[in-house]
C-alpha positions as CSV (number, residue, x, y, z in Angstrom):
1,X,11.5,-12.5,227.7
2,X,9.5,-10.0,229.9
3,X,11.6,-7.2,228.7
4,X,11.1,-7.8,225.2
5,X,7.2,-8.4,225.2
6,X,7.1,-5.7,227.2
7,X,9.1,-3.4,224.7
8,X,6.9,-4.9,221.9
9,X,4.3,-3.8,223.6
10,X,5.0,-0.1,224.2
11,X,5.6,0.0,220.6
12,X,2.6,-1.9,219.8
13,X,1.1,0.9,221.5
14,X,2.1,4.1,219.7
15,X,3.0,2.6,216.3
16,X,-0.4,3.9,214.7
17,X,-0.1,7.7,216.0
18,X,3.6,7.4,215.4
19,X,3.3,6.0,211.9
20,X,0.7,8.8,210.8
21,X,2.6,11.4,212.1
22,X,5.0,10.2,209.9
23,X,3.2,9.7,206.8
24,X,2.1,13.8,207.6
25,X,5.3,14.1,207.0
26,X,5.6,13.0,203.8
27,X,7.6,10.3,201.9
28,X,9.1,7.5,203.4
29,X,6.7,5.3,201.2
30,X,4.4,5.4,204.7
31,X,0.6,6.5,204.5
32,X,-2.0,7.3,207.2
33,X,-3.2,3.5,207.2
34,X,0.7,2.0,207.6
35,X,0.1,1.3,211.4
36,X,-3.1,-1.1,210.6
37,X,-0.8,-2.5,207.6
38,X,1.7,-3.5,209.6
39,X,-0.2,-4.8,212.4
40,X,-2.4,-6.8,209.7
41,X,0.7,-8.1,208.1
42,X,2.3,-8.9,211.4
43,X,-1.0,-11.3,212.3
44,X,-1.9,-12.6,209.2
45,X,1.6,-14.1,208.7
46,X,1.8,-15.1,212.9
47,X,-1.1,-17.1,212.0
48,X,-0.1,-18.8,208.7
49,X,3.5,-19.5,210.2
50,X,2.3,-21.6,213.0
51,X,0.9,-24.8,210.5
52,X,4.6,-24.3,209.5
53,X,7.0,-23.9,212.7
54,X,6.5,-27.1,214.6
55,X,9.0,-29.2,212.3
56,X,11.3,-26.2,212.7
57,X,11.2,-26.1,215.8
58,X,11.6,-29.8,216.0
59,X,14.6,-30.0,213.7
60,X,16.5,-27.1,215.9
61,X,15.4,-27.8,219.3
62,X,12.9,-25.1,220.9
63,X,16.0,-23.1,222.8
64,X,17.4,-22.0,219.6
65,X,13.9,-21.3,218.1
66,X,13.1,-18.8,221.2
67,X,16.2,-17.2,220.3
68,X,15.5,-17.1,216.7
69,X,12.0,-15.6,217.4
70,X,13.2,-13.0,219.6
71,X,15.9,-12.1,217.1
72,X,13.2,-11.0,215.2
73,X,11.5,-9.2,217.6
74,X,14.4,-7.2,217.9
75,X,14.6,-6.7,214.5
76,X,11.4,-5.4,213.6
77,X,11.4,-3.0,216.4
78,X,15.5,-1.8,215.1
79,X,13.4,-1.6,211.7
80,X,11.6,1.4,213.1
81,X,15.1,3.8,213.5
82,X,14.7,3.3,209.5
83,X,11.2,4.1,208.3
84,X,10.7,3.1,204.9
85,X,7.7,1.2,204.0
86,X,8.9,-1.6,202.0
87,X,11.0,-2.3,205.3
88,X,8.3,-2.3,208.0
89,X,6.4,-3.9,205.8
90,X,9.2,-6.8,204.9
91,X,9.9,-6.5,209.0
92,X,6.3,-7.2,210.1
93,X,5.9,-10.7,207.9
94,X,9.1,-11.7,209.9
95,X,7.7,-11.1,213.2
96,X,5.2,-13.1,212.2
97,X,7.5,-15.8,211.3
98,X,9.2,-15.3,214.9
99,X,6.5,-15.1,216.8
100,X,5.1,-18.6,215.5
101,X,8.8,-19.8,216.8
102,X,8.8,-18.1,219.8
103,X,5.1,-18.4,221.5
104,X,5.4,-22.4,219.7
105,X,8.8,-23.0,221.6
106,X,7.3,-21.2,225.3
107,X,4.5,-24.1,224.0
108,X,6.8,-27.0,224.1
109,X,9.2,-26.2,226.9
110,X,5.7,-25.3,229.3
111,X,5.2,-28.9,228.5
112,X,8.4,-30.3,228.6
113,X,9.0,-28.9,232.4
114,X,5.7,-29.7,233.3
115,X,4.0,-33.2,235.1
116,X,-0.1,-33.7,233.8
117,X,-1.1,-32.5,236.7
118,X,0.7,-29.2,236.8
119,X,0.3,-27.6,233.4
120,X,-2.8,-25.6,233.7
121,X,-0.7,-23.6,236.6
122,X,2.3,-23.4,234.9
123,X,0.5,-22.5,231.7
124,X,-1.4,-19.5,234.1
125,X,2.0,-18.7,235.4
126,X,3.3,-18.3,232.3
127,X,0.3,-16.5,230.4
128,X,0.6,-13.9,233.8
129,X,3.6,-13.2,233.3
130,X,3.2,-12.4,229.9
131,X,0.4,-10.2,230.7
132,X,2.0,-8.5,233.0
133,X,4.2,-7.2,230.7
134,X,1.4,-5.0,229.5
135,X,1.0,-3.5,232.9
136,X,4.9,-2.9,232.8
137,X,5.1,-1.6,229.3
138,X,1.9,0.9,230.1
139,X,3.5,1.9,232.8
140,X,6.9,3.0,231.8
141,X,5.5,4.7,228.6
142,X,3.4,6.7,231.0
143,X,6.1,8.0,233.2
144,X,8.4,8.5,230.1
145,X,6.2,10.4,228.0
146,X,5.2,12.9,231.3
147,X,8.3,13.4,232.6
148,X,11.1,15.1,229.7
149,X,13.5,14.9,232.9
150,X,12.9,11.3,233.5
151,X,13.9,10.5,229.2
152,X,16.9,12.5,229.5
153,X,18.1,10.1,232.2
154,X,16.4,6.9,230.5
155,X,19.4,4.5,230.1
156,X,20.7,4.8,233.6
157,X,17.5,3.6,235.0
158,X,17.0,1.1,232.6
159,X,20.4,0.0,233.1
160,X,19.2,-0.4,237.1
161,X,16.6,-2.2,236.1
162,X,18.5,-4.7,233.4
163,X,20.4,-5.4,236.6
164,X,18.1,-5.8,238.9
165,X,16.0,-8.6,236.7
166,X,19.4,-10.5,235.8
167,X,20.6,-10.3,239.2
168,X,16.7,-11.9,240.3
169,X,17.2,-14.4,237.1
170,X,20.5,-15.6,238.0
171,X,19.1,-16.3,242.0
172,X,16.4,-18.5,240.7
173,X,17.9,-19.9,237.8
174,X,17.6,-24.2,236.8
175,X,19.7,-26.8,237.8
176,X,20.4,-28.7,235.0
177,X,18.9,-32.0,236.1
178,X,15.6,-30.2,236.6
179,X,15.6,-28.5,233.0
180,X,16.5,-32.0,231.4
181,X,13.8,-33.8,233.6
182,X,10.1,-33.6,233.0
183,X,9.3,-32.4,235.9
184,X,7.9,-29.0,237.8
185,X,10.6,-26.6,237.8
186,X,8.7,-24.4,240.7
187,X,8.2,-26.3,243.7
């Protein structure tokens, strides 16, 4: 999940400049103000599709709603190889729609896993990590956009690092009597 808020948020981060360099361009059915659109679109829905996600999430278990919600991460950022208004537009509601799922879900499993006493730490553990996310996606868009050496050979570092995380993922992964228990899975 780091990975994929972290790519959200590169993309977060240049999708203003990007989209009115774009509309500059011409056509597309993009204009100078799409980037605020989208972003407006993308929040207005997040926050109307919360009052409607927790029986969704109830009737398909939170796992499969974290999935679903990063689906649609992935989707809206695939949506930008396309640019067509209509499209980002149409793909920003649905990340709205799967980020209620997703950020709802993190919501019910942080509670799940967690005794009364412990989920103000694991709520900080989990609100850091998401934060530092930022710091990682900041950081790679900085080296990447300075270095036209370093995006040439791009996908074999990020293939290092894809390895790297899994490899740490798979070391300190669950038992299953701890993920079906609600109890602290950090000791």
């Amino acid at each position: 999940m780091l990975c994929l808020v972290a790519a959200f948020e590169i993309q977060a981060q240049v999708v203003i400049p990007v989209l009115r360099s774009i509309a500059d361009e011409g056509g597309h059915g993009i204009t100078d103000k799409s980037g605020y659109y989208v972003s407006t679109i993308l929040y207005l829905t997040y926050t109307f599709m919360n009052f409607l996600v927790p029986p969704v999430i109830a009737k398909i278990g939170p796992k499969w709603a974290m999935v679903a919600g990063m689906l649609c991460y992935v989707t809206y950022m695939l949506g930008f190889l396309h640019v067509e208004g209509w499209l980002l537009y149409s793909l920003s509601a649905l990340l709205g729609l799967g980020a209620a799922l997703l950020w709802t879900s993190c919501g019910v499993n942080l509670v799940r896993i967690s005794e009364e006493k412990n989920v103000a730490r694991n709520s900080a553990i989990l609100w850091t990590t998401v934060q530092f996310s930022l710091i990682v996606g900041a950081a790679f868009l900085i080296i990447v956009l300075r270095s036209e050496e370093l995006s040439k050979k791009l996908p074999r570092h990020l293939h290092g690092v894809c390895r790297t995380w899994a490899r740490w993922c798979r070391n300190y992964r669950v038992d299953a009597y701890a993920a079906t228990s609600p109890r602290l899975l950090f000791k």
